[in-house]
C-alpha positions in Angstrom: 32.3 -76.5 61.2 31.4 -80.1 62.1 34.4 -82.6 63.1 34.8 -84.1 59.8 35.6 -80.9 57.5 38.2 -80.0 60.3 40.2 -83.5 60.4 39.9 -83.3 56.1 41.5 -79.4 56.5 43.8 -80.9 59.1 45.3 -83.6 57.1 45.4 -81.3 53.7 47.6 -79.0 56.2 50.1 -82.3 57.4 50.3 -83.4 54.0 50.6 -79.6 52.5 53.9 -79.0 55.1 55.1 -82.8 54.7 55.5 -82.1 50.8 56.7 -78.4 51.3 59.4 -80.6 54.1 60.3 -82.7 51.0 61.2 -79.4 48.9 63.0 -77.9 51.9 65.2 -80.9 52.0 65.9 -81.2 48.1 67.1 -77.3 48.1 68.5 -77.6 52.0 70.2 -80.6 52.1 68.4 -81.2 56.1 65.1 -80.8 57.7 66.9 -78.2 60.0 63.9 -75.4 59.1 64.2 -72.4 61.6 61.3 -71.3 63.4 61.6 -68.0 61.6 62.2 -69.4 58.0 61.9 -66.6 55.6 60.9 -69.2 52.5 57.9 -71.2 54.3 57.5 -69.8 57.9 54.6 -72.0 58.8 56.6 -74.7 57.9 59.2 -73.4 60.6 56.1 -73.4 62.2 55.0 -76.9 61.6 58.4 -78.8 62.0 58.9 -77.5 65.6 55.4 -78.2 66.5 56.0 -81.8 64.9 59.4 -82.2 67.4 56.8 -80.7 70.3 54.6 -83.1 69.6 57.0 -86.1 69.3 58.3 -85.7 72.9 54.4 -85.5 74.4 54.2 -89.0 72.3 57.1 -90.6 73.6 56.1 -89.7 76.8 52.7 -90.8 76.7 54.2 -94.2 75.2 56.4 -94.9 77.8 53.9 -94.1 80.6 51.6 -96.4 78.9 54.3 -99.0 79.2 54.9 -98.7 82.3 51.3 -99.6 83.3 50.4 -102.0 80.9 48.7 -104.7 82.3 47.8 -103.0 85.2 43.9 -103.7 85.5 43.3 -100.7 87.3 44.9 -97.8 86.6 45.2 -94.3 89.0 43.2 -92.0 88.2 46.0 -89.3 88.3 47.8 -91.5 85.7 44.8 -92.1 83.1 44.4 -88.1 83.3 48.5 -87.8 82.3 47.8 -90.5 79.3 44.5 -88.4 78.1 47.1 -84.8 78.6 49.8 -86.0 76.7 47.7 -87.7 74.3 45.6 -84.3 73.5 49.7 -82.4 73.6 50.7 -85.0 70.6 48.5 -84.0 68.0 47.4 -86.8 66.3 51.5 -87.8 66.2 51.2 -91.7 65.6 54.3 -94.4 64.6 52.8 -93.6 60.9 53.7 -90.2 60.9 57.2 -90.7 62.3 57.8 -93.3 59.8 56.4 -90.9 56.9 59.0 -88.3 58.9 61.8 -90.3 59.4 61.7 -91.2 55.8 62.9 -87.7 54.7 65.6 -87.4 57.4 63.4 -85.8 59.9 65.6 -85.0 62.7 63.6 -84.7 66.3 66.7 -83.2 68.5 67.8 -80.6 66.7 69.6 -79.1 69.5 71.4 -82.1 69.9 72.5 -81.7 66.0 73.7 -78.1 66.1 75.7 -79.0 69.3 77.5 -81.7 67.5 78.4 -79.5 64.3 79.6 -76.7 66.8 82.1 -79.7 68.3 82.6 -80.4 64.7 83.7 -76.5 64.2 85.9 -77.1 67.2 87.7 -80.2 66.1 88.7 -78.1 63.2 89.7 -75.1 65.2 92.2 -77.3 67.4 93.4 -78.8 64.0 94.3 -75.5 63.0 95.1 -74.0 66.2 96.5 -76.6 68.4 94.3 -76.0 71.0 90.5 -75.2 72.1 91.2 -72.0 73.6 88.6 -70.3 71.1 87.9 -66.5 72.3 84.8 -65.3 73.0 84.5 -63.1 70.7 86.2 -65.0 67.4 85.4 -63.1 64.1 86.8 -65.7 61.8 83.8 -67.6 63.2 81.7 -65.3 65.9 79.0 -68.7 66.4 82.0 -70.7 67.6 83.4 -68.4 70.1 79.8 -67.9 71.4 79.4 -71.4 71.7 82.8 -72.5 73.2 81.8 -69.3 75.9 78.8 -71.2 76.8 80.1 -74.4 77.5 82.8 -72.9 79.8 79.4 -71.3 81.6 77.9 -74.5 81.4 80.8 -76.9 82.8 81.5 -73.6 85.7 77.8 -74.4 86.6 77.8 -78.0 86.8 81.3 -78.1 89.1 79.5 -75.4 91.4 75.9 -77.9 91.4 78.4 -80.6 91.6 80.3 -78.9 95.1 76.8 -77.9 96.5 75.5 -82.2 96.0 78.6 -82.8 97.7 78.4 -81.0 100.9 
């Protein structure tokens, strides 16, 4: 298959997902698709390789920043611009307009951890306290989640007390 037919079959497939994103949405409410979604799973598929994507661009942006103007650039460094530029995928400020037009959201980590403090805020509302169990069957994610931060901040103290001496 020459070059050509595979960027035409490649852009069908961007636009195909990017419209199937669209319906997602409208019946959604988010572009939160799981990896494993039952309805489209190479759109699961698709979106995380999109957020994958994303973060090799970035990357290779700000490294190009860094060295712009530089006449001469290290070799080592022209070889990280061409790796993260293969890594991106043809991601380009177009697409993440044409993303970021639906609501795309690129940290979706960060936006589950934020609706788990959310769940939180609501439990100490209720509760009068944060002292969620671990195991909490009224709401078994929180429990699991409030668990983990405790594991989380006990980690950081300890890496905290081993910087220190």
């Amino acid at each position: 298959m020459i070059a050509e037919e595979r960027i035409k079959l490649l852009e069908a497939e961007r636009i195909g997902n990017h419209s199937r994103l669209k319906d997602y949405k409208q019946n959604f409410g988010d572009t939160l698709v799981p990896q494993g979604c039952a309805a489209n799973p190479s759109l699961g598929t698709w979106v995380d390789n999109q957020r994958r994507c994303y973060g090799h661009f970035q990357k290779m942006k700000e490294l190009e920043g860094k060295w712009r103007g530089v006449d001469v650039l290290d070799d080592e460094v022209k070889k990280e611009i061409k790796r993260l530029n293969r890594m991106a995928e043809g991601m380009s400020d177009r697409r993440i307009q044409l993303l970021e037009a639906e609501g795309f959201i690129w940290d979706s980590l960060k936006v589950q951890w934020l609706e788990m403090l959310d769940e939180l805020r609501a439990y100490k509302e209720i509760n009068g306290d944060t002292l969620v169990p671990a195991i909490y069957p009224a709401n078994p994610s929180l429990g699991q989640w409030v668990s983990n931060q405790r594991k989380c901040y006990t980690n950081y103290e300890k890496l905290k007390e081993l910087e220190e001496n």
